[in-house]
N, C-alpha and C positions, 0 to 999 in steps of 0.2 A: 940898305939900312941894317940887316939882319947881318952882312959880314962885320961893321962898321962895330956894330956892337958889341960883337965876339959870342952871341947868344948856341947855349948847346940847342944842335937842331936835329932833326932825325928824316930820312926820306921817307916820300910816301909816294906812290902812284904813280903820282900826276908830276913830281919831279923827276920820279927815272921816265915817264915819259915823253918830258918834254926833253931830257938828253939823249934820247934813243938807247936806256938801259932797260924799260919796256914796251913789248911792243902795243899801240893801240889798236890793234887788229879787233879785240874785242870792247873797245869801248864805244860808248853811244855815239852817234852823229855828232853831237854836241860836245862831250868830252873829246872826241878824236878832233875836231877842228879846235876847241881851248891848246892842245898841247901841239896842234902843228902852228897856231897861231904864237903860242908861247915861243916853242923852238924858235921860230925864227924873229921873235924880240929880245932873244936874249945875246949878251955879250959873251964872248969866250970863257972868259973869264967868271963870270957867273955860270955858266954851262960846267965849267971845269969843278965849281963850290958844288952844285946840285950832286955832280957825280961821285963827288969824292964823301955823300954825307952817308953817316952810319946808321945802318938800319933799325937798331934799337942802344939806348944806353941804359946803365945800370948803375943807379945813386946809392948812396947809403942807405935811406929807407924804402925804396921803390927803384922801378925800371921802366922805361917808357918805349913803347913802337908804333907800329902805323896801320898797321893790320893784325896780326897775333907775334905771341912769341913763341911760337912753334913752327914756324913756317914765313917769317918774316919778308920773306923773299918775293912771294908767291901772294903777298897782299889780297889775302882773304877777310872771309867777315868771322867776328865772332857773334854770331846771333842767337847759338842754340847752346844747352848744356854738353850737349857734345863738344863743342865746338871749345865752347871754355874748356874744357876737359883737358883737353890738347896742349892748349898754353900756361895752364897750370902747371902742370909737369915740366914746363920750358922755364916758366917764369922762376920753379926751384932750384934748376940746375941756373938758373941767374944769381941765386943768392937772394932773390927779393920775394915778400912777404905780401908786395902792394905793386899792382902794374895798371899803367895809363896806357887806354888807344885810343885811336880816334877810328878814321875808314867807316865805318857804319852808319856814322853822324847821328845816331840814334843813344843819348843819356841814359845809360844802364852799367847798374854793377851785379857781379857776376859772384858768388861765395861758392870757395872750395870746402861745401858740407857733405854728407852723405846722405842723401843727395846733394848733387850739387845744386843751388839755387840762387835767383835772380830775383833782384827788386826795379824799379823805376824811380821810386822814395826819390827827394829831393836831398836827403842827407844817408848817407852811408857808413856806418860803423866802422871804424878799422882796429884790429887790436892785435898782438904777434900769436894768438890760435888758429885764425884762419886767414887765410890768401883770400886775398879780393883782387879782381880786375875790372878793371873801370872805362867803359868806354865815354870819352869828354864830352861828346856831344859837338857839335859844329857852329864855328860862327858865321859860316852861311851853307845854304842848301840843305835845312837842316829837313830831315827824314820820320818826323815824328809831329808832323801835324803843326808844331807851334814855331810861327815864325822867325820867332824873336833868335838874336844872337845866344847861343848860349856857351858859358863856359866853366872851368873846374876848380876848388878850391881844394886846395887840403890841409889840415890844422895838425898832423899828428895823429889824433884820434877819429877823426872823421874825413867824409868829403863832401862837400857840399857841392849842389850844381847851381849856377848860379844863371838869369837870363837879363838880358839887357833888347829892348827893341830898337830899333834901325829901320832906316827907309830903306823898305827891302826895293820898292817899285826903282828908286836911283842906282 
């Protein structure tokens, strides 16, 4: 459905896993059998879209990847100020002001201040003074206690997280 629509996509993880572009040596019992389970439901042909997707894009007012954008490859977490540190300085050499991740599945934005500093806030201020990176939060296996699907808005000026429930139990 995702090639049918021509949608920009970006890799994460769990699709160079499931094409054998990483390996799952270090993932859980349960992730390592998801992607060996994947691998082999997949078509060639969708094997071949997984592999050939780009690991970050870069829009006119933001950039989006899967784990940072300093290290894109190597699908890390951004969890700590350090850590945004890192992709700040990536997300500049991107040209972008404003950058979406996911990988964490934990809803947090991340401000390039001095210090640098983080909220959880349900809305997020954006304005062209400081860099924000936004991780989206996940609409499943989410990592912060609240079940519910959650996912991201953005208006220009702000980002809103937004949640929707779901039968997690189906």
């Amino acid at each position: 459905i995702i090639i049918d629509l021509k949608c920009d996509v970006i890799a994460g993880n769990h699709d160079w896993a499931a094409v054998g572009k990483l390996s799952i040596d270090c993932f859980n019992a349960y992730a390592k059998a998801a992607a060996i389970w994947t691998r082999d439901q997949l078509s060639q042909p969708h094997k071949d879209f997984l592999a050939g997707l780009p690991l970050s894009i870069t829009y006119e007012h933001f950039a989006v990847a899967h784990g940072t954008f300093h290290q894109p490859e190597a699908f890390n977490y951004i969890q700590t100020v350090f850590d945004a540190q890192q992709s700040f300085a990536a997300l500049r050499k991107l040209g972008a002001n404003l950058g979406f991740l996911g990988h964490s599945h934990v809803p947090v934005g991340f401000f390039d201040t001095d210090p640098i500093t983080y909220t959880l806030d349900q809305e997020i201020p954006v304005d062209e003074e400081v860099s924000v990176i936004v991780n989206a939060g996940s609409v499943g296996q989410p990592r912060d206690r609240d079940p519910r699907a959650c996912y991201t808005l953005f208006s220009g000026d702000a980002v809103y997280f937004r949640r929707v429930a779901y039968d997690v139990a189906a």
